[in-house]
C-alpha positions in Angstrom: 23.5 -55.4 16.3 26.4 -55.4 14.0 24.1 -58.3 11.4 21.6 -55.4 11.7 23.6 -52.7 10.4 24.7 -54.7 7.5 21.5 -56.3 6.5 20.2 -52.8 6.7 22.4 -51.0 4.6 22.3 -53.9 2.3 18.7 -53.6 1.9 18.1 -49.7 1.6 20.8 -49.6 -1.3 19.1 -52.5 -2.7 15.9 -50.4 -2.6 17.6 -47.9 -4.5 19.4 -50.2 -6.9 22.8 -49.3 -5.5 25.1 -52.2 -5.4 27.5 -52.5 -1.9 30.4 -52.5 -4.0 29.2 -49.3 -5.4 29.1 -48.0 -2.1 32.7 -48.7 -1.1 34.0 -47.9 -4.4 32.3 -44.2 -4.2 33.3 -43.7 -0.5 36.8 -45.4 -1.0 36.0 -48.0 1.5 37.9 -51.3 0.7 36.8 -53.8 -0.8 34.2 -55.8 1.2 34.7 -53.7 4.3 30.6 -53.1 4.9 30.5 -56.7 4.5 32.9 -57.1 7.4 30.9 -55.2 9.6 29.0 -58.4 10.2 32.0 -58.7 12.5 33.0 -55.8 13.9 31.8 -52.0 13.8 32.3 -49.0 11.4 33.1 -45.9 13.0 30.3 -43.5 13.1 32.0 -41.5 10.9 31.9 -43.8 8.1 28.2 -45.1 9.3 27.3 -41.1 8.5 28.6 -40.8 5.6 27.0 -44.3 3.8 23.8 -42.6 5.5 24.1 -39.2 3.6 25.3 -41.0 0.0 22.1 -43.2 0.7 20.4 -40.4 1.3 18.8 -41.8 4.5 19.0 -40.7 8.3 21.6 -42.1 10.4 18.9 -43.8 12.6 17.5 -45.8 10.1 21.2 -47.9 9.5 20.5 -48.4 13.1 17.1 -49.2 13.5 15.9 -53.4 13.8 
């Protein structure tokens, strides 16, 4: 589940040319935390708030 999240993120900012790095920088996340999430979880407060700057619903960083 936690690969899925990642991978997913990583491929809707892709989509939108966003890079990851982008993405923490903006949110002040560190460096290569969404990265890390192939390892353990984000809280869902941070999962929301990648899903509003992405401009995406919550369920779709958690669909497979």
């Amino acid at each position: 589940m936690l690969e899925v999240i990642y991978d997913k993120i990583k491929e809707i900012a892709s989509e939108k040319g966003i890079s990851i790095y982008k993405i923490e920088k903006d949110l002040d996340l560190g460096n290569g935390a969404i990265s890390k999430w192939n390892v353990s979880s984000p809280s869902a407060i941070t999962l929301k708030s990648i899903a509003n700057y992405l401009n995406v619903r919550l369920e779709q960083l958690l669909e497979e």
